[in-house]
Gaussian input, Z-matrix of N, CA and C with variables (Angstrom, degrees):
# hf/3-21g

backbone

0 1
 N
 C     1     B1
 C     2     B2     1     A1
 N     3     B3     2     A2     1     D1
 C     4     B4     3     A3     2     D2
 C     5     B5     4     A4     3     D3
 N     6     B6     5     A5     4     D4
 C     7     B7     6     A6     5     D5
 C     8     B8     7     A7     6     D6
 N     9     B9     8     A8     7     D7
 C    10    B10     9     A9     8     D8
 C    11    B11    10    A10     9     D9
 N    12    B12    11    A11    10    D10
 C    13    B13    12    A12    11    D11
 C    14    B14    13    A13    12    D12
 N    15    B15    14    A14    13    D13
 C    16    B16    15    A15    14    D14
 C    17    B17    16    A16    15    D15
 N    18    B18    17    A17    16    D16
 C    19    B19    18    A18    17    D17
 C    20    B20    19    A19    18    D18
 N    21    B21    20    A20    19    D19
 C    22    B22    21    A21    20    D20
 C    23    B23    22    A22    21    D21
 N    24    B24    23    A23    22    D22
 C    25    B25    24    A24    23    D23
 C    26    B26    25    A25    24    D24
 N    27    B27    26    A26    25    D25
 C    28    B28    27    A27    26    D26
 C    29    B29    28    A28    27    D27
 N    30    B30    29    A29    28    D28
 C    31    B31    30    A30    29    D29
 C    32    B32    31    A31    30    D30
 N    33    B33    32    A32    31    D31
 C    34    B34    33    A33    32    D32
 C    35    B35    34    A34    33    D33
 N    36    B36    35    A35    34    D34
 C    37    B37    36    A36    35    D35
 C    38    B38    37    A37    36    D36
 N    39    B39    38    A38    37    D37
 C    40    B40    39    A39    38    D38
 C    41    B41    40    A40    39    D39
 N    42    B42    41    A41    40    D40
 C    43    B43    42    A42    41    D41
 C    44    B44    43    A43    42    D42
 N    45    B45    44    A44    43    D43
 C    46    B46    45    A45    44    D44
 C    47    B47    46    A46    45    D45
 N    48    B48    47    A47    46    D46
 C    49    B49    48    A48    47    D47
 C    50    B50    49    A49    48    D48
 N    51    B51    50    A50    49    D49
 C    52    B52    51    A51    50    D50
 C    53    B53    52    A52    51    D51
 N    54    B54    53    A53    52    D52
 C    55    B55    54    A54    53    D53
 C    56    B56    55    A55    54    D54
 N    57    B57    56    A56    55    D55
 C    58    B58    57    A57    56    D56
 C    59    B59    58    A58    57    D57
 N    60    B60    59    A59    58    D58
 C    61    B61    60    A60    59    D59
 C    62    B62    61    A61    60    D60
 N    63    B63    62    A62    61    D61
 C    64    B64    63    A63    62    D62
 C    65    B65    64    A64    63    D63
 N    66    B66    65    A65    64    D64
 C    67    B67    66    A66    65    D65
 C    68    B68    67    A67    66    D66
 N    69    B69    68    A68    67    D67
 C    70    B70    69    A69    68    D68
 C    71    B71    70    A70    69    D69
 N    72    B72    71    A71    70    D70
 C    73    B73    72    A72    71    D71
 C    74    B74    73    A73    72    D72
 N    75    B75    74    A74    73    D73
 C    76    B76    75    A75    74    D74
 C    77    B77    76    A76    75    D75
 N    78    B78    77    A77    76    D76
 C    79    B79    78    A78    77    D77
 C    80    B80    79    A79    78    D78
 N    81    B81    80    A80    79    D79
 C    82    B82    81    A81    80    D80
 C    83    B83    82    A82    81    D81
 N    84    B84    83    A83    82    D82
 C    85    B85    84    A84    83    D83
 C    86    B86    85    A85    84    D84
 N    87    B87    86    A86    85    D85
 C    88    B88    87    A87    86    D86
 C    89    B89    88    A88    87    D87
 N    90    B90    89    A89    88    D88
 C    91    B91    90    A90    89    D89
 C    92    B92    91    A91    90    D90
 N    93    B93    92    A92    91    D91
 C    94    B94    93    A93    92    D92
 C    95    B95    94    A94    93    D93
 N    96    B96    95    A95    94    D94
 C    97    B97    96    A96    95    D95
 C    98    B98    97    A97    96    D96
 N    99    B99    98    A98    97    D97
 C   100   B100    99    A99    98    D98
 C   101   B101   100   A100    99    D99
 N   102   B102   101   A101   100   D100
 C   103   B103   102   A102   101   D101
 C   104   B104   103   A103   102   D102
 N   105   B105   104   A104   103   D103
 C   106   B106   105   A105   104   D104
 C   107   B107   106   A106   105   D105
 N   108   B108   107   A107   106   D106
 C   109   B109   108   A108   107   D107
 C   110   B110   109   A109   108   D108
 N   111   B111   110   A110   109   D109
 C   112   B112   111   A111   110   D110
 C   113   B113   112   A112   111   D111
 N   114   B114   113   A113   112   D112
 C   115   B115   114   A114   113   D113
 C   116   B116   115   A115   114   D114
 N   117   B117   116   A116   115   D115
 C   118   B118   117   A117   116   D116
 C   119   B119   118   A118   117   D117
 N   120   B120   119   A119   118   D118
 C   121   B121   120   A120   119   D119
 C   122   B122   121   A121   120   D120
 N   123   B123   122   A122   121   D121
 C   124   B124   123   A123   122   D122
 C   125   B125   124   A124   123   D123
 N   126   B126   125   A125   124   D124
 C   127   B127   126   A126   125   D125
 C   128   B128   127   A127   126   D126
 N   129   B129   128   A128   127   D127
 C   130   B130   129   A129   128   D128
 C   131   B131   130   A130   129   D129
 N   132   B132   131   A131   130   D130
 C   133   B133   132   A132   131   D131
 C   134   B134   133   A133   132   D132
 N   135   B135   134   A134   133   D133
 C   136   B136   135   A135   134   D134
 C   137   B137   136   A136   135   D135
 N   138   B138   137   A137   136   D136
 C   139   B139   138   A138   137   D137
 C   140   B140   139   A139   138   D138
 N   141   B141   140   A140   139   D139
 C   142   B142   141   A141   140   D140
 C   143   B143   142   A142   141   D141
 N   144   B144   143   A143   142   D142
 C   145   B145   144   A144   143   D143
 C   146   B146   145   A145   144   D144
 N   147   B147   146   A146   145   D145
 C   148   B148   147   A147   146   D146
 C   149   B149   148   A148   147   D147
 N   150   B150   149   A149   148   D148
 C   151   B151   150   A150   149   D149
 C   152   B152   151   A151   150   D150
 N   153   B153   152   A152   151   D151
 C   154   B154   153   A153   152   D152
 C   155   B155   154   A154   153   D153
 N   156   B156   155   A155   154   D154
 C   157   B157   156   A156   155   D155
 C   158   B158   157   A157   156   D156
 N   159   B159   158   A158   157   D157
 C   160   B160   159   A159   158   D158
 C   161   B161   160   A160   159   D159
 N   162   B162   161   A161   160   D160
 C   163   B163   162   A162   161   D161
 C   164   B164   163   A163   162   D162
 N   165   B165   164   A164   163   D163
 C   166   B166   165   A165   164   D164
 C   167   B167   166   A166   165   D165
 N   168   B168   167   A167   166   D166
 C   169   B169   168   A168   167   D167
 C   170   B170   169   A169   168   D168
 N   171   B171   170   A170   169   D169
 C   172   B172   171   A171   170   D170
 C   173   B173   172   A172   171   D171
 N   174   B174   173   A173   172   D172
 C   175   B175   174   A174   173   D173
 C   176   B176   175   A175   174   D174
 N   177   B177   176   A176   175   D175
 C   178   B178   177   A177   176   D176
 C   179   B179   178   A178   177   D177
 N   180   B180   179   A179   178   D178
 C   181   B181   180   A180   179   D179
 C   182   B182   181   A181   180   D180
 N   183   B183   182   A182   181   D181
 C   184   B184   183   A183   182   D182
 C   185   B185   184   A184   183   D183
 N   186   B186   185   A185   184   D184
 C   187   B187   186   A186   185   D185
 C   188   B188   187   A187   186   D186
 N   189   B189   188   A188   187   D187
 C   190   B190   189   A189   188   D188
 C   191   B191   190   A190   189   D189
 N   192   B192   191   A191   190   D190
 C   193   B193   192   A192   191   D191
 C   194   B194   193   A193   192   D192
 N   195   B195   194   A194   193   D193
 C   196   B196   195   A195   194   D194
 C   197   B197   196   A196   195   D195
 N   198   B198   197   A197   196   D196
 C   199   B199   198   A198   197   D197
 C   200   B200   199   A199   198   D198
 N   201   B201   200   A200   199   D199
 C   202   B202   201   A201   200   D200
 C   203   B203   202   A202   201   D201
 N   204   B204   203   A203   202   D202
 C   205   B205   204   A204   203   D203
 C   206   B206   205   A205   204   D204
 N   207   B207   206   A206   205   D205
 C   208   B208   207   A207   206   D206
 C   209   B209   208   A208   207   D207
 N   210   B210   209   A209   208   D208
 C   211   B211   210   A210   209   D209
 C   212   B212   211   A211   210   D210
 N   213   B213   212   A212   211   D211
 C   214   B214   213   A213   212   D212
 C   215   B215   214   A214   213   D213
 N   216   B216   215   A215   214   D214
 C   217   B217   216   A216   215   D215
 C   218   B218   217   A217   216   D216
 N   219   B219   218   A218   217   D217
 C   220   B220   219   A219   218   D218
 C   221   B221   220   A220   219   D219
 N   222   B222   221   A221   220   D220
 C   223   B223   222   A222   221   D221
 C   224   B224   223   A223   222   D222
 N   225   B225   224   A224   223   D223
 C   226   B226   225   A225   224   D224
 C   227   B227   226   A226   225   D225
 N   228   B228   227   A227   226   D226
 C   229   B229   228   A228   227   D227
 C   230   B230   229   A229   228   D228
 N   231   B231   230   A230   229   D229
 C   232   B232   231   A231   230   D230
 C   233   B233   232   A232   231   D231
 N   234   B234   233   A233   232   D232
 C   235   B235   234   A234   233   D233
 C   236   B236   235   A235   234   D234
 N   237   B237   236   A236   235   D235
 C   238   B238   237   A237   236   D236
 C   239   B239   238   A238   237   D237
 N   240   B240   239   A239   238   D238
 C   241   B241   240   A240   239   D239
 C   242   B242   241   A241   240   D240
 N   243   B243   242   A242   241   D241
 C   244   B244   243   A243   242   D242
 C   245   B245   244   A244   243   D243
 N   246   B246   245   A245   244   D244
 C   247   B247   246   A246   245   D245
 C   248   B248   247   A247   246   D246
 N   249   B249   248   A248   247   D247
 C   250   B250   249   A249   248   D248
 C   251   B251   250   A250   249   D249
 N   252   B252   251   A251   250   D250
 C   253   B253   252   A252   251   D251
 C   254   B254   253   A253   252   D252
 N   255   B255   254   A254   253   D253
 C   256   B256   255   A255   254   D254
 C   257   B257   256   A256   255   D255
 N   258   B258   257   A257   256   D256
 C   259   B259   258   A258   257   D257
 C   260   B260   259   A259   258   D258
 N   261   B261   260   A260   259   D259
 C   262   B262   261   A261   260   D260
 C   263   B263   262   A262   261   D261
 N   264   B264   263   A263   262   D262
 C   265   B265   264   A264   263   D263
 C   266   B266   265   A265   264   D264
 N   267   B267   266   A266   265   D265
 C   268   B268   267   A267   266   D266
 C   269   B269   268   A268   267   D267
 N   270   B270   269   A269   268   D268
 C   271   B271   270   A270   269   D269
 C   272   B272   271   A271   270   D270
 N   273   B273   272   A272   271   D271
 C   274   B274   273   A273   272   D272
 C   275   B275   274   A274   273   D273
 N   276   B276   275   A275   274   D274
 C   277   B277   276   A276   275   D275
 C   278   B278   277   A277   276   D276
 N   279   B279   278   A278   277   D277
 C   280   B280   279   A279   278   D278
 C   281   B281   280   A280   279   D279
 N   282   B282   281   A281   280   D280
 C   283   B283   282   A282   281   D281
 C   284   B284   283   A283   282   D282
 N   285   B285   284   A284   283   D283
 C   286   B286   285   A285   284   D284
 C   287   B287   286   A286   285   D285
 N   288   B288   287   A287   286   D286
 C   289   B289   288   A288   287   D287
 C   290   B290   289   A289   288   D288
 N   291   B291   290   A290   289   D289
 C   292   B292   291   A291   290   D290
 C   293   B293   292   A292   291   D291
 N   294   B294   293   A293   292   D292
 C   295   B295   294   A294   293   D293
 C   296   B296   295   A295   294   D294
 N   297   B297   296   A296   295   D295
 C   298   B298   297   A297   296   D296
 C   299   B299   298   A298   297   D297
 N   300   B300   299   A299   298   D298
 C   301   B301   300   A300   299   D299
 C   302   B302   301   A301   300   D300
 N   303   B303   302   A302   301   D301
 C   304   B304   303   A303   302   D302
 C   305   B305   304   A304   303   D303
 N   306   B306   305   A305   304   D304
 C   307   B307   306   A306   305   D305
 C   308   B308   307   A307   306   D306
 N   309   B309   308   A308   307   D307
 C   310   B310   309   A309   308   D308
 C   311   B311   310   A310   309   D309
 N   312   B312   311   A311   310   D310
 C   313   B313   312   A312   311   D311
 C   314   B314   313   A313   312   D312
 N   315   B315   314   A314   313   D313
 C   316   B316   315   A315   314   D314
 C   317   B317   316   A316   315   D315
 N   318   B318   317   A317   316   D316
 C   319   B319   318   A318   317   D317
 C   320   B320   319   A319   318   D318
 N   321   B321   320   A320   319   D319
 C   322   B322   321   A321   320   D320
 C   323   B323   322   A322   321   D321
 N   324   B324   323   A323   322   D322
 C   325   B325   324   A324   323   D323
 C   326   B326   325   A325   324   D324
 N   327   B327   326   A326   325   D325
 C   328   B328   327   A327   326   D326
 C   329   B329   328   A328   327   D327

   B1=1.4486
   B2=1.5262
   B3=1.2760
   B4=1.9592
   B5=1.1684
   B6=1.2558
   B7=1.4720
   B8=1.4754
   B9=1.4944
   B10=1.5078
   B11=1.8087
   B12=0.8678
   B13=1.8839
   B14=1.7446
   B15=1.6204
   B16=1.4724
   B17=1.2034
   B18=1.1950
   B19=1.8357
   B20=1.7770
   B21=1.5252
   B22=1.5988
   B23=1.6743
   B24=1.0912
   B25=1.4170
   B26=1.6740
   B27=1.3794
   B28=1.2384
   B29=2.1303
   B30=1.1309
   B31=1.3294
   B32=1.7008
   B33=1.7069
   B34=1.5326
   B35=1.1171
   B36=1.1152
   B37=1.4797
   B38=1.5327
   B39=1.4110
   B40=1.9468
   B41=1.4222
   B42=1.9641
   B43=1.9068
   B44=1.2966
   B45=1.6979
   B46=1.1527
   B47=1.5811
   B48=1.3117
   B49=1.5437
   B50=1.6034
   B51=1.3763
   B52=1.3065
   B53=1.2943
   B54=2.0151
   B55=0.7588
   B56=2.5108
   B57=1.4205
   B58=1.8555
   B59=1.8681
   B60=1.4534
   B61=1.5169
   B62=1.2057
   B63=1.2564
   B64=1.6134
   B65=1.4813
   B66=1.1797
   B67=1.0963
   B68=1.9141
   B69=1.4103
   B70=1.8457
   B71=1.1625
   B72=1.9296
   B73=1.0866
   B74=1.2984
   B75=2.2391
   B76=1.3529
   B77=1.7619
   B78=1.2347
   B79=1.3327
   B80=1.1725
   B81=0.8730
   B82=1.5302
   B83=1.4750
   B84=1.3940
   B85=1.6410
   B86=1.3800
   B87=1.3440
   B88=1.7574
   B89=1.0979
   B90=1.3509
   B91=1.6010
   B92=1.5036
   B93=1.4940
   B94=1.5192
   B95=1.3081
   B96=1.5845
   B97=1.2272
   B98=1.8637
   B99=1.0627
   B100=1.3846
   B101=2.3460
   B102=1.3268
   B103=1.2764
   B104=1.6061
   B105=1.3437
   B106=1.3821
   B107=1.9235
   B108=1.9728
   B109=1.6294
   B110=1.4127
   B111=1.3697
   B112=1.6099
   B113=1.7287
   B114=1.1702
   B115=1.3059
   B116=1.9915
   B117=1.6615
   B118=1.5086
   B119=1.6456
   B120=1.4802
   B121=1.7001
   B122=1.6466
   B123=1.1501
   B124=1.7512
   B125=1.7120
   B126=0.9443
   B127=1.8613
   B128=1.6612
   B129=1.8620
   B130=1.9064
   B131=1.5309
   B132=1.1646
   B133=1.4367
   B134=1.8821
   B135=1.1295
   B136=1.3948
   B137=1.5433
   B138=1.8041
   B139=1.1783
   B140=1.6088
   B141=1.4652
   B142=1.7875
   B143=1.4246
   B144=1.0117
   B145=1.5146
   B146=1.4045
   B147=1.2375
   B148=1.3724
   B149=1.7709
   B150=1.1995
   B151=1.7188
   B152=1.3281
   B153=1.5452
   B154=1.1668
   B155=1.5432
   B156=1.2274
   B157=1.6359
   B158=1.8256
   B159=1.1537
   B160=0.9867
   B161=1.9525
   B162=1.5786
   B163=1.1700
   B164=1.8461
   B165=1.1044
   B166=1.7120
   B167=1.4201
   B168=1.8846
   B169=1.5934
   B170=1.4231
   B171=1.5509
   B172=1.6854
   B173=1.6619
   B174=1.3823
   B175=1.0641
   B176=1.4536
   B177=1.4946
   B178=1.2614
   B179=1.4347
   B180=1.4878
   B181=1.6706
   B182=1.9867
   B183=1.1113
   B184=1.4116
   B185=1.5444
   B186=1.2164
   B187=1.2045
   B188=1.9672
   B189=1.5710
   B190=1.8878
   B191=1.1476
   B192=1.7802
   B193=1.0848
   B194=1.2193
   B195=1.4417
   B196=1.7600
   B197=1.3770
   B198=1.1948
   B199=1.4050
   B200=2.3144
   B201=1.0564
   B202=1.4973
   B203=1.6360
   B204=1.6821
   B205=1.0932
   B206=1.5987
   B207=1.3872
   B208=1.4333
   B209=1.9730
   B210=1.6177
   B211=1.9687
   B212=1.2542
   B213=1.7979
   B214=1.0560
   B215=1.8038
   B216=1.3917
   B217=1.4281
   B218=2.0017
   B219=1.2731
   B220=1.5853
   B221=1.3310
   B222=1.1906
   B223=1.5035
   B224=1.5186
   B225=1.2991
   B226=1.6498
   B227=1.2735
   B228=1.5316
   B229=1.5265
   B230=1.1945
   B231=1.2745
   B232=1.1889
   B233=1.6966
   B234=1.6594
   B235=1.8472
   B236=1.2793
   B237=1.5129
   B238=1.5115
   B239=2.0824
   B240=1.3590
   B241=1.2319
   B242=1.8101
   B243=2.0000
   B244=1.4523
   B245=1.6353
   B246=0.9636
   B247=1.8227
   B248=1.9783
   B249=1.8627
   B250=1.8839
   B251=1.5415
   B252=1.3187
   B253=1.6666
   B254=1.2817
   B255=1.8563
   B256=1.6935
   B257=1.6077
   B258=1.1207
   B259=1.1388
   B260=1.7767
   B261=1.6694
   B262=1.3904
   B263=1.6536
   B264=1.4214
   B265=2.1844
   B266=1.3263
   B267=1.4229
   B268=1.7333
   B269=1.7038
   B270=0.8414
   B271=1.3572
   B272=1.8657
   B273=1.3641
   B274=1.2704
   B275=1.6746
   B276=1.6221
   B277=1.3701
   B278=1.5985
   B279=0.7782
   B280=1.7484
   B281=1.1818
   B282=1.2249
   B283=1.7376
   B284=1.1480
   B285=1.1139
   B286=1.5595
   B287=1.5894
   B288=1.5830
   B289=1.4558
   B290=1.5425
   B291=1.5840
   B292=1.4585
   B293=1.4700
   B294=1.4494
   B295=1.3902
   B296=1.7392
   B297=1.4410
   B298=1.7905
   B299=1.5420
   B300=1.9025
   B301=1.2739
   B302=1.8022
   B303=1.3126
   B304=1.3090
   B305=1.5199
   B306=1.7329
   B307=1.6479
   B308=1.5315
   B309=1.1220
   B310=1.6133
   B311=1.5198
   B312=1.3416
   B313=1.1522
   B314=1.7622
   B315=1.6249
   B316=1.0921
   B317=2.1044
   B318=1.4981
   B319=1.5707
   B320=1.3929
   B321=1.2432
   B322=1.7870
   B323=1.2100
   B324=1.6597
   B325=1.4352
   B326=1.5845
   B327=1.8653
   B328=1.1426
   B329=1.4758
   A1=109.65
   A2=109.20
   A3=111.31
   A4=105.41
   A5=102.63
   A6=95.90
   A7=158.34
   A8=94.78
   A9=115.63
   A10=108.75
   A11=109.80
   A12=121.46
   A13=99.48
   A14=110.63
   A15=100.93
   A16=110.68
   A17=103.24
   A18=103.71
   A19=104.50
   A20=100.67
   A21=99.12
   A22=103.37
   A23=109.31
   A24=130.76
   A25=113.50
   A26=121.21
   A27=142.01
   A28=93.14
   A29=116.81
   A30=142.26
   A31=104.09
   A32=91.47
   A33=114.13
   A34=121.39
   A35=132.54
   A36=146.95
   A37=130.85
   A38=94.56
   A39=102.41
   A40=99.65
   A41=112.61
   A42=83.38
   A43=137.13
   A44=107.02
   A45=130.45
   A46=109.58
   A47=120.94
   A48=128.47
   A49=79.96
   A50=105.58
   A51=146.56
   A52=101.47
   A53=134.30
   A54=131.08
   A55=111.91
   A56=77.42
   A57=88.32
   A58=113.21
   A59=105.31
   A60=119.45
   A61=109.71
   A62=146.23
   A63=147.06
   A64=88.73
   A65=117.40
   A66=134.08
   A67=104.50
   A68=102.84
   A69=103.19
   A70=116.70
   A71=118.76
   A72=107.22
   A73=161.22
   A74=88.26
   A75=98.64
   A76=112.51
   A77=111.73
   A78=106.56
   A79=126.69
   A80=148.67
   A81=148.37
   A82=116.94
   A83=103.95
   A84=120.45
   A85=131.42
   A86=107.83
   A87=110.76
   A88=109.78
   A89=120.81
   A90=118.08
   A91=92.87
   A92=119.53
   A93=96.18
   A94=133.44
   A95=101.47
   A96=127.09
   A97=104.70
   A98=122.32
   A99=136.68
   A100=103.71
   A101=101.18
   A102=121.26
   A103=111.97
   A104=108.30
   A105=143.27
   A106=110.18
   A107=88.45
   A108=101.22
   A109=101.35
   A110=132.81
   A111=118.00
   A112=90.60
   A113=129.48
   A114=117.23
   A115=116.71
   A116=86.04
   A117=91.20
   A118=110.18
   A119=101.36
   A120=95.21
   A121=99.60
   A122=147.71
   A123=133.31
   A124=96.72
   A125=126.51
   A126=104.20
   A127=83.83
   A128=122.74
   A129=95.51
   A130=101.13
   A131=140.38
   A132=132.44
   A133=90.20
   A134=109.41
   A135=126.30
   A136=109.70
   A137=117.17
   A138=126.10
   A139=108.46
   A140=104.18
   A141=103.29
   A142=93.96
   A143=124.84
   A144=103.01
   A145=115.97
   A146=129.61
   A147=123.75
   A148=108.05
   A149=120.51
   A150=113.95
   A151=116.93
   A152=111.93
   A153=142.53
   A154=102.95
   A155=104.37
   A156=123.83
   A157=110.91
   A158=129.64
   A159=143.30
   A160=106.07
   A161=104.76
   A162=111.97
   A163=86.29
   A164=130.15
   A165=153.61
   A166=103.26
   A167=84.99
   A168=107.59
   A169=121.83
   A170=122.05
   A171=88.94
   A172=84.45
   A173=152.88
   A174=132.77
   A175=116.26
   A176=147.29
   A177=138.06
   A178=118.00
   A179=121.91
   A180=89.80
   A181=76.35
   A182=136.38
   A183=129.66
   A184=113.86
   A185=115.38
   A186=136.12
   A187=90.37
   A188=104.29
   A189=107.05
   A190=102.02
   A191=136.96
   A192=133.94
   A193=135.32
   A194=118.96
   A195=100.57
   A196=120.27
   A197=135.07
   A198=138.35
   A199=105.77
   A200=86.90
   A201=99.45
   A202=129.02
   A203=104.39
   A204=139.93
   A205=97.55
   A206=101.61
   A207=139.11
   A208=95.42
   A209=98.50
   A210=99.13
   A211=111.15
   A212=125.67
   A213=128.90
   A214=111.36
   A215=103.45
   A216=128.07
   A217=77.81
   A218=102.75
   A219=95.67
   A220=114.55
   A221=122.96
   A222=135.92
   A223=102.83
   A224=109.94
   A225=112.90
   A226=108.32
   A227=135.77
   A228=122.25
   A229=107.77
   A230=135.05
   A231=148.71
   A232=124.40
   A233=95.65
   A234=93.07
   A235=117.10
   A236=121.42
   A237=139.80
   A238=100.79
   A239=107.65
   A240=112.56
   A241=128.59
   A242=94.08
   A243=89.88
   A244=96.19
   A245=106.09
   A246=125.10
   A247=140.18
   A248=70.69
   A249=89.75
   A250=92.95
   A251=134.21
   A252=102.91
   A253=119.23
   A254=96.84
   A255=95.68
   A256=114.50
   A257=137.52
   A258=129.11
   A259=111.94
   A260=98.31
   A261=102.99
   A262=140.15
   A263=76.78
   A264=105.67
   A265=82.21
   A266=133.16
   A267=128.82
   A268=93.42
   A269=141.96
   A270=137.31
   A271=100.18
   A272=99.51
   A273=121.08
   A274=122.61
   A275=118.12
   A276=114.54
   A277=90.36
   A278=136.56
   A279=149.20
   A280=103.69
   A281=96.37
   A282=121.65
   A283=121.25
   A284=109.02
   A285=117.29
   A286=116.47
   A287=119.50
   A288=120.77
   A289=128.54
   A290=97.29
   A291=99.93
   A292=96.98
   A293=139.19
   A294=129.00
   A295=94.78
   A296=107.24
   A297=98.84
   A298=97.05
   A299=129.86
   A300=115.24
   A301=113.67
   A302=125.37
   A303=123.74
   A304=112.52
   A305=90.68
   A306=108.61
   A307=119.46
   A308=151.99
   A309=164.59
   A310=99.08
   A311=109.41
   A312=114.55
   A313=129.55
   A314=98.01
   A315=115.13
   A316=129.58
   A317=86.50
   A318=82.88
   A319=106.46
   A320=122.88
   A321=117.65
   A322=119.75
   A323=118.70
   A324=125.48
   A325=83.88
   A326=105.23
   A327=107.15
   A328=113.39
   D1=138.85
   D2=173.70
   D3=-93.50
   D4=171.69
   D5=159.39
   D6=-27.35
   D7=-65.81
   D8=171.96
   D9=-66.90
   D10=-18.68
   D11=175.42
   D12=-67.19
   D13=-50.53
   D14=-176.44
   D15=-73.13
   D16=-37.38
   D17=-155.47
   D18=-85.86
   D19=8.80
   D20=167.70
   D21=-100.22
   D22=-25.50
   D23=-171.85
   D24=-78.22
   D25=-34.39
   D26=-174.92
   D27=-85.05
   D28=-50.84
   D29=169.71
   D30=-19.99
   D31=-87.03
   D32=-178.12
   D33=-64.90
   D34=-18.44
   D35=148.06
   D36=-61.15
   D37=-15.96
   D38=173.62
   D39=-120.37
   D40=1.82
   D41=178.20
   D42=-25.69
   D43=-56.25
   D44=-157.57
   D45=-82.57
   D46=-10.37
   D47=136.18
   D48=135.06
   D49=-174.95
   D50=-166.51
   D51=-62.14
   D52=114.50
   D53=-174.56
   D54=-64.41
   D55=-39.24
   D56=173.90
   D57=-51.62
   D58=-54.27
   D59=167.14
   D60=-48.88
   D61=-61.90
   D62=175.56
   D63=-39.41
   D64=-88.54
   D65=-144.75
   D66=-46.35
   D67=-56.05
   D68=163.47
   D69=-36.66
   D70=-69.05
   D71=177.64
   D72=-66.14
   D73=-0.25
   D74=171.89
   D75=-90.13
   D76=-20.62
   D77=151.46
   D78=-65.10
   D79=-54.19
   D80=158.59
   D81=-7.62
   D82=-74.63
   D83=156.39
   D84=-43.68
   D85=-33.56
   D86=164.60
   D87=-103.73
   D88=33.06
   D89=162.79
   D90=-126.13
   D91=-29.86
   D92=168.46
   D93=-65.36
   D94=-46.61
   D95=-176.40
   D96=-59.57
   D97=-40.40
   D98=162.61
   D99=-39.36
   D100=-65.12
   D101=-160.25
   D102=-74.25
   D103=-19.55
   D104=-174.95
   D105=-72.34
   D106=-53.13
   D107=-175.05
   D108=-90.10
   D109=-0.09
   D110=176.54
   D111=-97.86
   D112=-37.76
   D113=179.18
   D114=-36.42
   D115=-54.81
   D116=-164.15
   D117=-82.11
   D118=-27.95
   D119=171.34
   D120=-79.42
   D121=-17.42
   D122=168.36
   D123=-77.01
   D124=-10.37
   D125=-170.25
   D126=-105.56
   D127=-39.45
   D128=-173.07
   D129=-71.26
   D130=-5.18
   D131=-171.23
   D132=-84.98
   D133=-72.36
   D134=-173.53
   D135=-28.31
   D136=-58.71
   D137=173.66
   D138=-48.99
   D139=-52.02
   D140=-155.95
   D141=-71.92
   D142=-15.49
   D143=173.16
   D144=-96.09
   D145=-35.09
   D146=171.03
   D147=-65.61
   D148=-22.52
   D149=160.33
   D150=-55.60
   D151=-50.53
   D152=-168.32
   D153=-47.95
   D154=-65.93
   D155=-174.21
   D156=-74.80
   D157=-60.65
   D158=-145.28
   D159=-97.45
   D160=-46.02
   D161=153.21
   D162=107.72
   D163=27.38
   D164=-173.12
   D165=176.80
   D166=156.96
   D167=174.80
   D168=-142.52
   D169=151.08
   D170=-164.46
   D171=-80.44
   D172=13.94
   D173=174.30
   D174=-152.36
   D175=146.84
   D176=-173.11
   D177=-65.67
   D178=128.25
   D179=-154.29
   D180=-97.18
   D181=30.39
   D182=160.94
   D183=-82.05
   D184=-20.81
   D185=-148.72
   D186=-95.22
   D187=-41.18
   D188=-178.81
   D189=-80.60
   D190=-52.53
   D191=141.71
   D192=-10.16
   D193=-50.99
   D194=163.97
   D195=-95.18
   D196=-23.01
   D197=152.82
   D198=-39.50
   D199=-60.07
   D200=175.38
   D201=-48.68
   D202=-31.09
   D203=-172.20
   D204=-78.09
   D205=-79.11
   D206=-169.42
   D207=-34.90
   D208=-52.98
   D209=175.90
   D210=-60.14
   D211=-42.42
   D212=-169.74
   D213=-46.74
   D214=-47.43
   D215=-141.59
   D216=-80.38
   D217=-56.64
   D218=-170.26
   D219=-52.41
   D220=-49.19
   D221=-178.55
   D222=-45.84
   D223=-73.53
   D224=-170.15
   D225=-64.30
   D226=0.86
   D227=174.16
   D228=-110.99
   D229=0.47
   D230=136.11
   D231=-46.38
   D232=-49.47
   D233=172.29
   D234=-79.67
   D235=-35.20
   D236=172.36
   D237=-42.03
   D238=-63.14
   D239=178.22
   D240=-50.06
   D241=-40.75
   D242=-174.33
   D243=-87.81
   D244=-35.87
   D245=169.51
   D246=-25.42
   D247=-73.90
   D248=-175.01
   D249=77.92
   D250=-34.53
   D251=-177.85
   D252=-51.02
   D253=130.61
   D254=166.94
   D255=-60.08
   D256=-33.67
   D257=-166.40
   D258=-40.46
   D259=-56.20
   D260=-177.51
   D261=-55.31
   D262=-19.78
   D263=-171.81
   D264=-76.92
   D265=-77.45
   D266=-153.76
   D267=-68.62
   D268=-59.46
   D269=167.44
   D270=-11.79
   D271=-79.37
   D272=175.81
   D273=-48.42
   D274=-22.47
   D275=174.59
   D276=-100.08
   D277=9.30
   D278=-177.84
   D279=-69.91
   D280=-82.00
   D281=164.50
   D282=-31.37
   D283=-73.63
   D284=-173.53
   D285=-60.97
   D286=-32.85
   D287=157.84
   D288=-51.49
   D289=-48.01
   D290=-172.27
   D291=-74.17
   D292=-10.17
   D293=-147.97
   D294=-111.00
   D295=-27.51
   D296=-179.99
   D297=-86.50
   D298=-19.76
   D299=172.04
   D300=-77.13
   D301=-17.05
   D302=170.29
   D303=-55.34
   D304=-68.30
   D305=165.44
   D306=-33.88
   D307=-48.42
   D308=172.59
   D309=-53.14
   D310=-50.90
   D311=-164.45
   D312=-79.78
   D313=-28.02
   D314=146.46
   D315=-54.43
   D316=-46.00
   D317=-172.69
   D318=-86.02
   D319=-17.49
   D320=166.59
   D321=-77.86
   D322=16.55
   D323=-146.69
   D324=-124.31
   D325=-45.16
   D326=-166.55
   D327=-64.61

């Protein structure tokens, strides 16, 4: 092989970019996405108890709850897909039940 043979070869083999770069940025993303779902599950806990107690909240904690929900549901139908475990699918119709009954409940609220 010459040169230009590898370095076309080295080329077509990194189209799809930098195996190290993938790999960062898929950590990256599951550390956001990680940092993302403790936000919204600490503010619906936080809310439901200051509702709980106080009888107000400065925010709806139904409102972190389905946002919270809504990540859950994406995440686990994502592993279900690359997966096939059932665990993740009912996990995933879990979600998505409690999240169109939050949703209902919000707009009959509104």
């Amino acid at each position: 092989m010459n040169k230009e043979e590898i370095l076309n070869k080295s080329r077509s083999e990194n189209k799809n970019g930098d195996e190290r770069e993938k790999a960062l940025e898929q950590r990256a993303s599951q550390n956001a996405y990680i940092a993302i779902m403790f936000v919204f599950l600490g503010l619906a806990i936080i809310s439901f108890i200051q509702e709980a107690i106080t009888g107000a909240s400065f925010i709806d904690y139904q409102i972190c709850s389905l946002a919270f929900l809504v990540g859950f549901a994406g995440r686990h139908i994502t592993f279900y897909i690359n997966t096939k475990d059932k665990l993740n699918l009912y996990i995933f119709v879990g979600s998505v039940i409690i999240s169109i009954m939050i949703l209902t409940r919000l707009i009959l609220k509104a």
